[in-house]
N, C-alpha and C positions, 0 to 999 in steps of 0.2 A: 878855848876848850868848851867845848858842850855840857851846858849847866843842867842839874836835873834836880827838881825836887820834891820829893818822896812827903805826902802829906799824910802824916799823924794825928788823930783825933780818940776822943774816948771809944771805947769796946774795938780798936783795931785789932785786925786778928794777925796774930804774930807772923808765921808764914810767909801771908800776902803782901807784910811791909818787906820782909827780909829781904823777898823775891826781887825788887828791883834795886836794893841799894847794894845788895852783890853782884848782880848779872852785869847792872852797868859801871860796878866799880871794879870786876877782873879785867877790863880792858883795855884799863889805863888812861880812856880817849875822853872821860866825863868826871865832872865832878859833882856830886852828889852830895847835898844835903836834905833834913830832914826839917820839916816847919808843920808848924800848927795854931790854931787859935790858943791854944795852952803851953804853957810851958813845962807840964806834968801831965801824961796821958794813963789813965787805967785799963791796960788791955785785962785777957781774963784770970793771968796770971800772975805779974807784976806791974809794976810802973813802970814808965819810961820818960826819962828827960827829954824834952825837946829842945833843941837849942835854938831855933829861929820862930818868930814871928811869921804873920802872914805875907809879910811886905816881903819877903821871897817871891812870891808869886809875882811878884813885877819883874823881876829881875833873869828867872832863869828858863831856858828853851822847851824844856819840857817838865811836864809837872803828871806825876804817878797817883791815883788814887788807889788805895790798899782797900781790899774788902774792912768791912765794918758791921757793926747788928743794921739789918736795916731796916727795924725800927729806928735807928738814931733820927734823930731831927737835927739836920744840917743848920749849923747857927746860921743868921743872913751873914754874917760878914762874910764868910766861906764862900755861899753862891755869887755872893757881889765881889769878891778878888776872885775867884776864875772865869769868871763872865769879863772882866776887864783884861786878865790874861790872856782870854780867847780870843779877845774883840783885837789886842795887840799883835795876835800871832802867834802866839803859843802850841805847843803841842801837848793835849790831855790825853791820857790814858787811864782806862778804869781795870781794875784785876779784880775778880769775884763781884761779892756786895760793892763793892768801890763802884757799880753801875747806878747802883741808889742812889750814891751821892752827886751821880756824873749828872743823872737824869733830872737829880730836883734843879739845875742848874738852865734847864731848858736847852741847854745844846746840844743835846741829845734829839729833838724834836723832830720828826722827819727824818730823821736816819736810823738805818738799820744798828742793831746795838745786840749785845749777848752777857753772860751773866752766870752763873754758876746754875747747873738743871735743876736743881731743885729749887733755887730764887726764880724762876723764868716767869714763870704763872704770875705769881706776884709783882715781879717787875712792870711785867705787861698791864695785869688791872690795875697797880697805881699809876703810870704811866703811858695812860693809850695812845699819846703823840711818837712815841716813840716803836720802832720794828722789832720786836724782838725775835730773836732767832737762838733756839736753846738747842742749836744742833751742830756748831760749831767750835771751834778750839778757841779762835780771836775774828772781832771784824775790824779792819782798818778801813777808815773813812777815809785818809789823807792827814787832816789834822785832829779827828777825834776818833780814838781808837778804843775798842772795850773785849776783856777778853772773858774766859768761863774760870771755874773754878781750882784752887790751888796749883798743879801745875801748871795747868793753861797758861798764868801767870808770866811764866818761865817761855812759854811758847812766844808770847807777846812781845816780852824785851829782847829776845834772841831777834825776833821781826824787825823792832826799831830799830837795834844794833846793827845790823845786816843792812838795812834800809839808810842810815847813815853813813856804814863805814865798809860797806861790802860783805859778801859770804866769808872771807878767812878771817877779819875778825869777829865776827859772828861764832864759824865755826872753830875758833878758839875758847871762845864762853862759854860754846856747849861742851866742848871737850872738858874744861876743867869742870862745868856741872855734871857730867860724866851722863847726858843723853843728848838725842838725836839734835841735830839742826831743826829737820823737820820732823813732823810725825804724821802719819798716814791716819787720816780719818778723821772724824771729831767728838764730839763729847758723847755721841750716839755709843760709842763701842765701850764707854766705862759707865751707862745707864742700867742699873738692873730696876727693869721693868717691875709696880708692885704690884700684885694682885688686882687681876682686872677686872673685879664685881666684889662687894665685902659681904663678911660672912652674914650667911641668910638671904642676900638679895635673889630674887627667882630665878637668876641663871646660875646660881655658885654651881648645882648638879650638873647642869650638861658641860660648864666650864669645865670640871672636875675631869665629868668624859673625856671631854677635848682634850685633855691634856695627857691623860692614861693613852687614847687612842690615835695619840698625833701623827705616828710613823704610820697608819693606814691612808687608803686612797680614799678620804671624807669627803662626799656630795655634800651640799648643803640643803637636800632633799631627806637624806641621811640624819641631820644634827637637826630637824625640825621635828622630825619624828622621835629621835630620842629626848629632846625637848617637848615633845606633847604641842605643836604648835606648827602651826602654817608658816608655810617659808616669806610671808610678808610678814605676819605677824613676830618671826623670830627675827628678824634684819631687825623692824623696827623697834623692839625690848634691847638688841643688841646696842644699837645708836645709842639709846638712852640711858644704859648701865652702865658701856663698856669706851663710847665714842668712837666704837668702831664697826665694822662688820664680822661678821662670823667668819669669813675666809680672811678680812686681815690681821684675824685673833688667833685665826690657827697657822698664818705663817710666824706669827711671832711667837706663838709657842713654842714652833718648831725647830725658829731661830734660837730660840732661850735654849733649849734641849741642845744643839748645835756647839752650844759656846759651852754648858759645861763637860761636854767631848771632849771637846778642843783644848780646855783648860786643863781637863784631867787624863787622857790617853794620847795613845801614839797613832790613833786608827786612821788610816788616810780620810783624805775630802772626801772622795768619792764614796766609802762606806760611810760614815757619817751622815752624808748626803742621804744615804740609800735608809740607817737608822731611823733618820727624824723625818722622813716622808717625804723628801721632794724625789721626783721622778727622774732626775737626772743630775750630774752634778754641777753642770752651765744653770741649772734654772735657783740649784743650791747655791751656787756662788752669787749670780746676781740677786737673789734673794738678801742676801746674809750683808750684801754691800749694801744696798737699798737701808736696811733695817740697823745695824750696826753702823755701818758708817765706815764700815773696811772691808778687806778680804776676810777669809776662813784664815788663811795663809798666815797674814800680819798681824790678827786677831790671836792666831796661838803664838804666834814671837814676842808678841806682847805680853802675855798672861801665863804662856808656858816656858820657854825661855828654848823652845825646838824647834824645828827648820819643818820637819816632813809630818 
């Protein structure tokens, strides 16, 4: 039977550990335990027994890291038992923060990796050896895998399980967690975007415009003038405010505007389309894919729970 062990440390966040000792233990095909440097962990609410040692990590096929604070400081004995795990063949997984603790292990190095979006930034400037990509659901490398935050989790093990044992029992474990096998899109479509210049910075006003006047057809001959400024001059304050351009701040306005349509009404694509300013509803759709990371379509079956 396929050995799995679910690694326990202080500040684990509850969820993240949950996530794989049930996903791989509705299937009947894995045995799963739980190991730590400790034998008592303080997550943020209670404690939790641990019942194994580290010396698990010798022994079983795959080994789960659960999100954590990630400030934690990974003891060394930790990075030196899954570096000797890896070095044996093992299969690691990280679910949220659990990438902090994948990364300080250096096997992470060189490969693409993912992380919950709002640890992304972070991830990345502690660890520049590693790819990070905060647009995704999970990356599998083969034998090191990392996925985004809280559900994603869920996305990941359904992946291994599938990847071991086939799509039906796969698609038994999602059935009993009662969602998809897969899911269309990735961490793009559950990102609410935050304010893209803070209060008082010198574009907060024409932001403000852009935003009231997103459904018009904006030149950006147009927002330079309403801006008080030369269309080099406004790209360039935008770069440096916004990190982006003034036409790809106003398709994402128009995206944002798009999704709470979508969330809250019944309006077709195509008006919506025509609402938030794009000129068609092919330039709306692939706009909204591009940005989101799904359809308009799967975006409100997601969030609204309706078809049209």
């Amino acid at each position: 039977m396929h050995e799995v062990a679910v690694l326990a440390m202080d500040s684990v966040v509850p969820f993240d550990f949950a996530v794989p000792v049930d996903a791989f233990n509705w299937t009947g095909r894995y045995r799963v335990r739980v190991c730590g440097p400790k034998r008592t962990v303080k997550a943020e609410l209670f404690e939790l027994k641990v019942p194994h040692g580290l010396e698990l990590l010798s022994e079983v096929d795959t080994i789960v890291l659960p999100g954590h604070d990630p400030e934690l400081v990974v003891p060394r004995q930790v990075i030196e038992a899954l570096r000797q795990a890896a070095a044996r063949g093992a299969r690691i997984a990280s679910i949220c923060s659990g990438a902090f603790v994948f990364a300080a292990t250096g096997l992470l190095d060189g490969l693409r990796a993912t992380t919950h979006w709002l640890a992304a930034e972070e991830l990345a400037e502690r660890f520049p050896a590693v790819e990070v990509d905060p647009d995704v659901l999970y990356v599998d490398n083969g034998q090191f895998l990392t996925s985004a935050g809280a559900a994603a989790g869920l996305d990941l093990c359904l992946h291994m399980i599938r990847r071991d044992h086939g799509s039906a029992v796969a698609a038994d474990a999602a059935r009993l967690a009662v969602m998809p096998l897969e899911r269309e899109g990735g961490q793009a479509q559950f990102i609410v975007t935050p304010p893209a210049a803070p209060q008082g910075a010198e574009l907060e006003p024409v932001l403000r415009w852009m935003e009231a006047n997103a459904a018009r057809d904006l030149t950006l001959e147009e927002l330079a003038r309403q801006a008080g400024m030369s269309t080099r001059t406004l790209n360039r304050r935008f770069r440096e405010q916004t990190g982006t351009t003034p036409l790809q701040w106003l398709h994402r306005a128009r995206v944002r505007q798009a999704q709470h349509l979508l969330e809250t009404t019944r309006d077709s694509v195509e008006l919506i389309a025509s609402r938030v300013g794009f000129g068609s509803a092919t330039a709306f759709r692939d706009r909204f894919k591009r940005i989101a990371g799904t359809s308009p379509n799967a975006y409100r079956a997601a969030f609204q729970g309706c078809q049209n």
